[in-house]
Each structure stands twice: as structure tokens, then as C-alpha cells.
C-alpha positions as CSV (number, residue, x, y, z in Angstrom):
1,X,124.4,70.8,63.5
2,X,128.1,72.0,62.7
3,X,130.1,75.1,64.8
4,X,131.9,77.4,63.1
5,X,135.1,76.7,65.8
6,X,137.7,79.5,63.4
7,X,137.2,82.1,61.1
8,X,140.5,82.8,58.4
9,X,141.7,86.6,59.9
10,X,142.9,87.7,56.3
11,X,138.9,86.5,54.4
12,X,137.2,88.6,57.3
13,X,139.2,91.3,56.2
14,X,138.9,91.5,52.6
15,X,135.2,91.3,52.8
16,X,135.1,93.7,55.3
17,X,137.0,95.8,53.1
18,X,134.8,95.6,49.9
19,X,131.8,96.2,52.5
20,X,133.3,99.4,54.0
21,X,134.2,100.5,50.4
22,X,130.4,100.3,49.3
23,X,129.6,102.1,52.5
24,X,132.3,104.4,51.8
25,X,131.0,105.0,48.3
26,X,127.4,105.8,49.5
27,X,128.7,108.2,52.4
28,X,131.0,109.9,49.8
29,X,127.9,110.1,47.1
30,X,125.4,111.8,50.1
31,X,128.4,114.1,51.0
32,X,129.0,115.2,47.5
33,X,125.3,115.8,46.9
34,X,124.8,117.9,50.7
35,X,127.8,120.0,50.2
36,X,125.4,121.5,47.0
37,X,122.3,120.9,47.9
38,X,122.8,122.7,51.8
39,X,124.3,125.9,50.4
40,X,122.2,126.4,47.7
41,X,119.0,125.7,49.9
42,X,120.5,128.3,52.6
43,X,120.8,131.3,50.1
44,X,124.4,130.9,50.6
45,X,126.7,131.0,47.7
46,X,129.0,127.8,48.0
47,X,132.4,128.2,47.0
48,X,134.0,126.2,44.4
49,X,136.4,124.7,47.1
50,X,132.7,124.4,49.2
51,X,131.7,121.8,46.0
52,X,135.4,120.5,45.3
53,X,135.0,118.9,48.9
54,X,132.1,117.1,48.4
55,X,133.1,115.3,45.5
56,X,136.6,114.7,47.1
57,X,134.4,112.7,49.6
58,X,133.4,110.2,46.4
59,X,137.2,109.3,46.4
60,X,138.6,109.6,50.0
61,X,135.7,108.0,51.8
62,X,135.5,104.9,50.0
63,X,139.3,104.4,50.4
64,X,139.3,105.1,54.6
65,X,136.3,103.1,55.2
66,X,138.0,100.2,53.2
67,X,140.8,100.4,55.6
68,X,138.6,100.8,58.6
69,X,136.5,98.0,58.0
70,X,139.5,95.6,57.1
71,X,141.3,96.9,60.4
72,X,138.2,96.2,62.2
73,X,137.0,92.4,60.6
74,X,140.5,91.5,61.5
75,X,140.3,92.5,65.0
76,X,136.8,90.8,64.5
77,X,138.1,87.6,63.4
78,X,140.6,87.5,65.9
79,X,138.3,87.8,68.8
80,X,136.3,85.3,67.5
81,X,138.9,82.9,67.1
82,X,139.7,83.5,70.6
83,X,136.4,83.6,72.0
84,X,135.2,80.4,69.9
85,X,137.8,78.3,71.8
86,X,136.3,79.1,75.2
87,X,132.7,79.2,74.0
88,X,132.6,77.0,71.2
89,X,131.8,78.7,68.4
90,X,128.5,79.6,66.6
91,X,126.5,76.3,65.6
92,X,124.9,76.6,62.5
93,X,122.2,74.2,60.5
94,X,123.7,73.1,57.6
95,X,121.5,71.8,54.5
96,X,122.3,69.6,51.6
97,X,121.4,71.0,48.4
98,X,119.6,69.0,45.6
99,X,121.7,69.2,42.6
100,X,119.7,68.6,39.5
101,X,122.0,67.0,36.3
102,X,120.2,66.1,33.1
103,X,121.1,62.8,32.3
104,X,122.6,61.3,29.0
105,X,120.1,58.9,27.6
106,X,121.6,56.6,24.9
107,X,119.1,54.8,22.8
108,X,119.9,52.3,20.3
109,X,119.0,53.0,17.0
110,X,117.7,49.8,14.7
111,X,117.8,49.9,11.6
112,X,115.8,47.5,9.1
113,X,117.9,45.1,7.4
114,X,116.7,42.4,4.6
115,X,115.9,38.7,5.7
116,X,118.0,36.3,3.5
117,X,116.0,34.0,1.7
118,X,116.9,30.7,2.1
């Protein structure tokens, strides 16, 4: 069994980040497709800055939820790196993995050669 006793701050961070800008990109997608879908559903005639929202969402949210989310694994990482000293960390089961390599198999080629006569 082997703890995870540190966690780099900046790696947290930048996987946070892509995480939060997929989330980001979803959030911004569903806005974008609810700022048509409710007005039209309500009778209500959306404006064009009603619809230019929405698909402002598909650029903005992706961008503050990548900030967000690195902000926050930081702060993450850091706790954890100052928890895991007085803890000890998260222990984790480790597995060896069988790594299958195709051999080179040399065989010698014989080739016939003519008995001297004596």
C-alpha cells in the first residue's frame, strides 16, 4: 500500500482548469439553447440581445469556470498538502501492470552445401 503524502499545487490546477472549462462549455451550451427555447415556448418574442446572451454564455462561461476551478484545485491542493502532513495522506493500492513485448526470434538459416568427394 503507498500514501499519496503531496500533491504538485500548479498540476491540481491545470486539470482543474481543463475540467471547469468542459463544465463551462456545457453550462454555456444549455444557456445558449434556454435563452431560445424559454421565450419561444412562453409566447414571448425574445429580443435579439435576449439570443446574443445566450450564445455569449458559450464563450464567457467556459473562460470563468476555467479560472474558478484552477483558483479552487489550488486552494485544493494546498489543503491537502497541509492536511496530509498531519493525517498522512490518502493510501492507495498500487498494481503492477503486465507489459506484453513480442520478442525477436532469430533462427538460423542452413543452407545445403555439397560434400567434397574425397
Amino acid at each position: 500500500m503507498q500514501v499519496i503524502k503531496k500533491l504538485g499545487v500548479f498540476s491540481v490546477g491545470k486539470i482543474s482548469a481543463l475540467l471547469g472549462f468542459a463544465y463551462g462549455l456545457i453550462a454555456g451550451i444549455l444557456m445558449a439553447i434556454a435563452s431560445g427555447v424559454i421565450p419561444a415556448s412562453a409566447n414571448i418574442t425574445g429580443t435579439a440581445s435576449t439570443l446574443m446572451i445566450g450564445w455569449k454564455a458559450v464563450l464567457i462561461l467556459p473562460i470563468l469556470y476555467a479560472i474558478g476551478y484552477f483558483i479552487m484545485g489550488i486552494l485544493f491542493a494546498i489543503a491537502y498538502n497541509l492536511l496530509a502532513r498531519w493525517v498522512g495522506g490518502i493510501k492507495i493500492t498500487l498494481e503492477d501492470s503486465v507489459e506484453y513485448t513480442t520478442k525477436e526470434i532469430r533462427v538460423p538459416i542452413r543452407t545445403k552445401t555439397k560434400a567434397k568427394k574425397a
